[in-house]
C-alpha angles and dihedrals in degrees: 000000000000116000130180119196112205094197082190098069093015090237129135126222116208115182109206122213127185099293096065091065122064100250121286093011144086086226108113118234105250099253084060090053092043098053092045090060100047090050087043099048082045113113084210099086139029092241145303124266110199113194106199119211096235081062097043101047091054086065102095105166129053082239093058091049101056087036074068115044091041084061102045078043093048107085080049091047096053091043091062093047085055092048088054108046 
């Protein structure tokens, strides 16, 4: 498990490798699901961005990936905005 906190938007990044997926799918094991409910129901962050693997990987260039991440970012990014106008 690999996890990134932005202190800035609140948010957490994990970032979730094979492991997390029952094999041969995209479906989370349920202790995956599980955790990311209980972080997500939390009044302690703003929310929880998961980057799978199958996604990441397809991001070849330094441009695509941040392409991605500023679009999983985006929603948290614009909240802030709101909170400091």
């Amino acid at each position: 498990m690999h996890y990134l906190y932005l202190a800035s938007l609140n948010v957490i990044i994990e970032v979730d490798g094979p492991s997390h997926f029952f094999a041969g799918t995209q479906e989370y094991k349920p202790k995956n699901k599980l955790k990311a409910e209980i972080l997500h129901q939390s009044q302690k962050f703003a929310g929880l961005v998961r980057i799978p693997y199958y996604e990441w990987n397809k991001m070849i260039t330094l441009e695509s990936q941040h392409t991605y991440l500023a679009g999983k970012l985006s929603p948290f990014i614009e909240a802030a905005k709101q909170r400091h106008s």
